[in-house]
C-alpha positions as CSV (number, residue, x, y, z in Angstrom):
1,X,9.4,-20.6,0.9
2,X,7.3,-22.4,-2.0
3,X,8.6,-21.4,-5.6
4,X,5.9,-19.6,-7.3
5,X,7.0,-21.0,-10.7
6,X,7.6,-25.0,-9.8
7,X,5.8,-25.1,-5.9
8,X,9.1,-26.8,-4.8
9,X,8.9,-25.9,-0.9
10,X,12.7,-26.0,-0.8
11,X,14.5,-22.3,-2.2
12,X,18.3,-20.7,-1.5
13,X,18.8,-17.2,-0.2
14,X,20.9,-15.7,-3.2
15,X,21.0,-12.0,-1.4
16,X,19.8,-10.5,1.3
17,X,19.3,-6.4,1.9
18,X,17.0,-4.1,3.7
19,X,13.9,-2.9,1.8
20,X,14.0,0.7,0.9
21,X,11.8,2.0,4.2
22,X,14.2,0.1,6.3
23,X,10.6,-1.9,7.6
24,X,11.4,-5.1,6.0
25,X,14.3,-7.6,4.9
26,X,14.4,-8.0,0.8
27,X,15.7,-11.3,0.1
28,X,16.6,-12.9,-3.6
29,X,15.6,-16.8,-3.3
30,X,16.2,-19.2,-5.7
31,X,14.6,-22.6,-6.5
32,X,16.5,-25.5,-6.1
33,X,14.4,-27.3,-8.4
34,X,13.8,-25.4,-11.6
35,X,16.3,-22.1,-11.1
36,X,13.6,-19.9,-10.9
37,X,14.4,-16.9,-8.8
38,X,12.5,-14.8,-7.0
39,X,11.4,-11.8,-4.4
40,X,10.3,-12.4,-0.5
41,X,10.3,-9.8,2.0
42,X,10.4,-10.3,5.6
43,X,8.7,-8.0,8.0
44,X,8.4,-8.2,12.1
45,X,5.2,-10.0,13.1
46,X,2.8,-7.3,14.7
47,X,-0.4,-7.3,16.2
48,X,-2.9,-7.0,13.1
49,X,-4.6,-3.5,12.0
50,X,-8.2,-3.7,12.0
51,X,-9.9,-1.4,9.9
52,X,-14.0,-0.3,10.6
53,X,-15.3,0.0,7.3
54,X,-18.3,2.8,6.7
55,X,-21.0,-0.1,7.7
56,X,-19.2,-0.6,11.3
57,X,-17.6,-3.8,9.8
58,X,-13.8,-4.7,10.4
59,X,-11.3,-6.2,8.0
60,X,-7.9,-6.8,8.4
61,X,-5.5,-3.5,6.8
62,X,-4.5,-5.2,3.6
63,X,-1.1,-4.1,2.2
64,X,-2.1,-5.4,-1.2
65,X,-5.6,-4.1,-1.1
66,X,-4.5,-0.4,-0.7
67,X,-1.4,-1.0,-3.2
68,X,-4.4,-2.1,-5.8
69,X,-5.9,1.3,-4.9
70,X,-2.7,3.2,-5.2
71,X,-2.2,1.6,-8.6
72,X,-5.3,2.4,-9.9
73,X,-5.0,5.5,-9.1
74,X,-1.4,6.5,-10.5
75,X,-2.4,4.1,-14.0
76,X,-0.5,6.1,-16.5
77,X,1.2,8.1,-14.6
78,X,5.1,8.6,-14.0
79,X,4.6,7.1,-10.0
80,X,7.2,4.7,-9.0
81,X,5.8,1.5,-7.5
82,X,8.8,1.8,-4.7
83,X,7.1,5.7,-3.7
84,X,3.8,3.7,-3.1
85,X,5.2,1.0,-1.1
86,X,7.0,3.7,0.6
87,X,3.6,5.4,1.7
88,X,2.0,2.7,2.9
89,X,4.9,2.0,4.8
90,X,5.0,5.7,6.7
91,X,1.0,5.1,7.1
92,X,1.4,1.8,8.7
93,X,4.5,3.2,10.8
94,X,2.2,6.1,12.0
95,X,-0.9,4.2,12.9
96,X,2.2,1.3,15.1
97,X,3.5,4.1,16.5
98,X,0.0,5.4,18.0
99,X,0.0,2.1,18.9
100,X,-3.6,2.1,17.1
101,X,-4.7,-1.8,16.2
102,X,-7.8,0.1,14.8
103,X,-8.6,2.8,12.3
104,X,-11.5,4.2,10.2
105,X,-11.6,3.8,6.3
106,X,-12.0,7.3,6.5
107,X,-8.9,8.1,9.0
108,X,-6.7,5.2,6.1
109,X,-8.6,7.0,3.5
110,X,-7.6,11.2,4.3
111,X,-3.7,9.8,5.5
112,X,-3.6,8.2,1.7
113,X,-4.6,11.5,0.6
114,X,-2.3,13.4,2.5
115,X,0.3,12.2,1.3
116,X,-0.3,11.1,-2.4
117,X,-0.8,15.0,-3.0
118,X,2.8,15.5,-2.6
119,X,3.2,12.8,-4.4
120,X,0.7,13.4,-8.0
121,X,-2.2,15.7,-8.0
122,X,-4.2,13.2,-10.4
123,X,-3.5,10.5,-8.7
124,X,-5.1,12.1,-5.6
125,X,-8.3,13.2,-7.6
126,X,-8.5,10.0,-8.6
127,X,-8.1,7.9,-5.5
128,X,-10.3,11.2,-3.6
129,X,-13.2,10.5,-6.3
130,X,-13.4,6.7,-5.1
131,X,-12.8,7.3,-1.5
132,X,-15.2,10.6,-1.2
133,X,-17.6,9.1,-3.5
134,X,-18.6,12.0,-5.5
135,X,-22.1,11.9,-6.7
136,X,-21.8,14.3,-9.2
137,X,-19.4,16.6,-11.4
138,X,-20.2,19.3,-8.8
139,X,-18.6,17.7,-6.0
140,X,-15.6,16.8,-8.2
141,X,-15.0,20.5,-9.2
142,X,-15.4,21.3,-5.7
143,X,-12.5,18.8,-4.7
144,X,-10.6,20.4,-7.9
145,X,-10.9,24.1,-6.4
146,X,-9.7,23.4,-3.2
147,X,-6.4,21.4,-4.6
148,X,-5.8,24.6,-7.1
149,X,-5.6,26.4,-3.3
């Protein structure tokens, strides 16, 4: 594992746990060169999730791309990074366990939504208002009624 501080390819296992969800191995490196330590995480190999964006287009599911969206969406808010990774985590189990290797951005897009309701009502009007693309305050209020239900 190359340091991210020094790029010295050569690093120690300091500790070693399961993450959180239980889906991957947190390990503590550090460099042998400059000290620096840091975070990996290890995670089974599985055959890649392809998602069909709106224009018929697939991309490979990006852990990192939805996190952005996540974060974007819970800016300012009192979200703990671990209850994103968390969702993700369940989505990604859900989709393995249909054994799906393809999804909609739509399908990715209402399971976010789903369950980042229960976790922050803003955050889900925000993340809805980029993934529904509202065209006007209308359709917003709309979205707003039907979460006051």
């Amino acid at each position: 594992m190359r340091c991210p501080k020094c790029g010295c390819e050569e690093s120690k296992v300091v500790d070693s746990r399961p993450s959180e969800s239980n889906d991957a191995i947190r390990r503590r490196r550090e460099c042998v060169s400059c000290g620096f330590r840091f975070t990996t995480y290890e995670r089974r190999e599985e055959v890649p999730l392809q998602v069909i964006k709106k224009d018929g287009t697939k991309e490979a599911f990006s852990r990192s791309k939805l996190m952005r969206g996540l974060v974007t969406a819970t800016v300012k808010r009192n979200v703990d990074i671990t209850r994103l990774d968390a969702l993700i985590s369940d989505i990604e189990g859900e989709l393995r366990d249909a054994g799906k290797t393809e999804v909609t951005s739509q399908e990715l897009g209402s399971m976010v939504l789903v369950r980042l309701r229960d976790i922050d009502e803003v955050a889900y009007v925000r993340f809805a208002s980029v993934y529904r693309d509202f065209k006007d305050a209308g359709e917003f209020s709309e979205e707003l009624r039907s979460l006051a239900k």
